[in-house]
N, C-alpha and C positions, 0 to 999 in steps of 0.2 A: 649564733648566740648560745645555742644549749651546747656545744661543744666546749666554747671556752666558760662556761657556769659547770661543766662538768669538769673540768681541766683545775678550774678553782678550787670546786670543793674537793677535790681528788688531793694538792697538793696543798690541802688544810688539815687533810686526814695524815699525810705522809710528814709534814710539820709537827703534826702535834705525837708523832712517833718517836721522835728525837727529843733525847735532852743533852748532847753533847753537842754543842755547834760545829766543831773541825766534823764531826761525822755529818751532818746535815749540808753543809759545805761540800764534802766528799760526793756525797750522795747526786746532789744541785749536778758537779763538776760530769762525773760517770756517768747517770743515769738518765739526767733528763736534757743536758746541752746537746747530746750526740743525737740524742729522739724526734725522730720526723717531726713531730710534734711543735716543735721549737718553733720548726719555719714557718708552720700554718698558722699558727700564733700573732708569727712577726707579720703574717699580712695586714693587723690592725696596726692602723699608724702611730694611736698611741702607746700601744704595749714594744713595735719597735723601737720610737726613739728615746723612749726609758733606756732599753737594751741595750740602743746605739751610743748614746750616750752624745752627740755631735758638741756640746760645749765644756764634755768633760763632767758631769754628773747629771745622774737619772733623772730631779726634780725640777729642772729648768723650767722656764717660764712658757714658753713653749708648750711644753708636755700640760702644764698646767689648763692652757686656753683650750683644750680637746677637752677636762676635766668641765670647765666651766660653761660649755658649748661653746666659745664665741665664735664669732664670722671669720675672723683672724686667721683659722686653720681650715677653711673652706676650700682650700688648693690640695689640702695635705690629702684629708677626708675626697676629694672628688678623684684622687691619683689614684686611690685606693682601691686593691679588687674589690667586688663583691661581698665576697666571703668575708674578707676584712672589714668593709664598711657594717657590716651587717653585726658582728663580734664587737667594734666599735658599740653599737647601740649595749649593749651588756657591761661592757669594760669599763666604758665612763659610769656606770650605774651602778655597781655594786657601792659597800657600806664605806669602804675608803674613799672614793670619790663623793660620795653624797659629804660626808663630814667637812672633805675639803669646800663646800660650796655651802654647807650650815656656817663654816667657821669664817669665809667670806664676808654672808648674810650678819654674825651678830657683829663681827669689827665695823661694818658700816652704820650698823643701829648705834655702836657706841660712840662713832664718829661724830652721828647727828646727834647724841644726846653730849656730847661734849660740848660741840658749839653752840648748841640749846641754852647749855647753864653756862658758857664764857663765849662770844661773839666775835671776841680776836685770841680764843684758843691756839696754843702751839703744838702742832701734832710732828711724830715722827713716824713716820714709818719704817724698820728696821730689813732689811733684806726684803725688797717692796716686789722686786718681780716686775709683771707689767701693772702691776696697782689697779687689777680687775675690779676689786673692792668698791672703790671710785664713781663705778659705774651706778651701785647699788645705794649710793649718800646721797644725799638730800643737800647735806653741806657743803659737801664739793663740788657739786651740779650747780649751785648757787654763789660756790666764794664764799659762803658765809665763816670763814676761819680767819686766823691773821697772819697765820703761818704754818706751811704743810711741806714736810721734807722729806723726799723719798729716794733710800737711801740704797742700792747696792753695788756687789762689785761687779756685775756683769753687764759691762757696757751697753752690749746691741740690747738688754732688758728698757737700761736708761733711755737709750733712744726711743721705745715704743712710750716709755713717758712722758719724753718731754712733747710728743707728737700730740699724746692723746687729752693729758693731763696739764701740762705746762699752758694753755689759754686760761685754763681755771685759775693758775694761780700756784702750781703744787711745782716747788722746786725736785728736779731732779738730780742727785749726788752722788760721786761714786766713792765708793767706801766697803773695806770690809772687814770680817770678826776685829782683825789685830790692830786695824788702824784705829777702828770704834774704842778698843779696850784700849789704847795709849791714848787718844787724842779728842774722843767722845766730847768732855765737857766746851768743847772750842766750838762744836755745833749752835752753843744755847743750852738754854730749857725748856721745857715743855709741858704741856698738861695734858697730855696722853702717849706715851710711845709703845708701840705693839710689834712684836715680831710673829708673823705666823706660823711659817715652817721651819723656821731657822733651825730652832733646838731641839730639831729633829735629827740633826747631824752631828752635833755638838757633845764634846764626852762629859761627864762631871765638872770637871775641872772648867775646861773652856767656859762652860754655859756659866759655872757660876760667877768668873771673873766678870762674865758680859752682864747678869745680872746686876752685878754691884754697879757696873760702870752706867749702865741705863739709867737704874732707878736714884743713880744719884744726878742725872739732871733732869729730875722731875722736879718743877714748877711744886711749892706747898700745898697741897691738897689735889696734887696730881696723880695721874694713875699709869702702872706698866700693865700690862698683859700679856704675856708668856704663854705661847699655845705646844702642845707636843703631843703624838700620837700614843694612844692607849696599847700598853701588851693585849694579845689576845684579840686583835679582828683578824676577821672571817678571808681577808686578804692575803695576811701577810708570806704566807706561804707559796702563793702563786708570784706574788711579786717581788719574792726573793729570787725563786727559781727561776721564772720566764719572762722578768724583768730586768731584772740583776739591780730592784732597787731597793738596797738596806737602810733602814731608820734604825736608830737608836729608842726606844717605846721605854714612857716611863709614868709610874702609876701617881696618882694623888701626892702621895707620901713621898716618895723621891722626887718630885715639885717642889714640896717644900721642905724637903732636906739641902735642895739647892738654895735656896732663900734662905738656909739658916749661915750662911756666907754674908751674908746683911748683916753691917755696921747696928750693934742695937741701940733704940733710942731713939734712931732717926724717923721710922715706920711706923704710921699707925695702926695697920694692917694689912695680914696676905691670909688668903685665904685660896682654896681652889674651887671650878665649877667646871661642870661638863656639856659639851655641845648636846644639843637634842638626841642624840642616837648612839650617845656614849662610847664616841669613837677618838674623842680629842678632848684633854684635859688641857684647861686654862690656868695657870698662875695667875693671879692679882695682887701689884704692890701698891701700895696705898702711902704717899710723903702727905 
């Protein structure tokens, strides 16, 4: 644990040395891939299969259930040396990880207060993952919605939904960024749809075509919420370099510089908020 807390903050200090990305890049490529280091690293399972990449990007859902502790990764974590299990307890712990499980915590509080104030609510979930979220409602432990669609493109995710989540009720869908932005409105409407990490990968452009395309099947008096990582955690440096996992980090203001791609007129308001520990800033669109 204190070796990879030292390995963090070490390549937060080497991060914050650089302002030329291809040189930081460089740096990543030379200095710290070749470094024994790497490998001692890779004995924790979740800082491997960031690295590994087995579905083809770092944030898979997967990597996520290590984040959230669930049972699910009980085989990954028990294969694991020591040294690794141990680094494990650290890794899922730092301020990147915690956010990711604040930002869980309120989309489930908004869940339950959506179907609070409408009882046959229509929720989407946008790029759902295994829809851990779920676990944490009140609303969907009970059914209490009228329609709950959870939507991504990576199938074996779908599966672990329809397993867990489909007796409740929550349709599982496969779909992604470009099929959403051409063919979104054929889903319905809705009166909540949330993407968590999505637009964390998403450059300008993309995010704010998806934007429009969301917020315009929100149900009248509906709500979107748009979550994305903040510049500037204490992470991002380690988990560029002995990750190899890049987000896109975008502050308050470039939130809603993406929202100003919104048709005007239609919105009553957007406004932004941040998780507890000020590591993930939320968009709010308001039809």
């Amino acid at each position: 644990m204190e070796g990879i807390r030292l390995l963090r903050d070490g390549m937060r200090a080497a991060r914050n040395e650089f302002t030329d990305e291809a040189d930081w890049r460089n740096f990543i490529a030379t200095r710290v891939r070749p470094h024994p280091a790497l490998c001692l690293a890779h004995e924790d399972p979740f800082i491997r299969r960031a690295f590994a990449k087995p579905r083809g990007y770092a944030g898979d859902a997967v990597l996520l259930d290590f984040i959230y502790h669930h049972p699910a990764n009980r085989a990954w974590v028990a294969t694991a040396p020591p040294r690794g299990r141990a680094a494990l307890g650290f890794s899922t712990n730092t301020p990147a990880p915690r956010a990711v499980r604040n930002r869980a915590w309120l989309l489930a509080n908004e869940i339950d207060a959506v179907c609070a104030r409408a009882p046959r609510a229509a929720i989407l979930s946008m790029a759902c993952g295994h829809l851990r979220e779920a676990r944490d409602s009140c609303a969907l432990e009970a059914g209490a919605f009228g329609r709950f669609v959870a939507l991504d493109q990576d199938v074996e995710s779908l599966e672990v939904v329809r397993r867990d989540a489909g007796p409740l009720g929550v349709e599982a869908m496969e779909g992604s960024v470009k099929t959403v932005i051409a063919r979104g409105p054929r889903l319905g409407s809705f009166d909540f749809i949330y993407a968590a990490g999505l637009f964390d990968y998403l450059n300008d452009r993309v995010a704010a075509r998806l934007l429009c395309t969301l917020a315009g099947m929100l149900k009248r008096g509906g709500k979107l919420w748009v979550a994305n990582f903040l510049p500037g955690i204490v992470d991002r440096g380690f988990m560029e370099s002995f990750m190899d996992w890049w987000l896109i980090y975008r502050t308050p203001r470039q939130m809603l510089e993406i929202a100003d791609a919104l048709p005007p007129g239609g919105y009553s308001s957007r406004r932004t908020f941040v998780e507890i520990e000020s590591n993930i800033v939320f968009l709010e669109v308001r039809r």
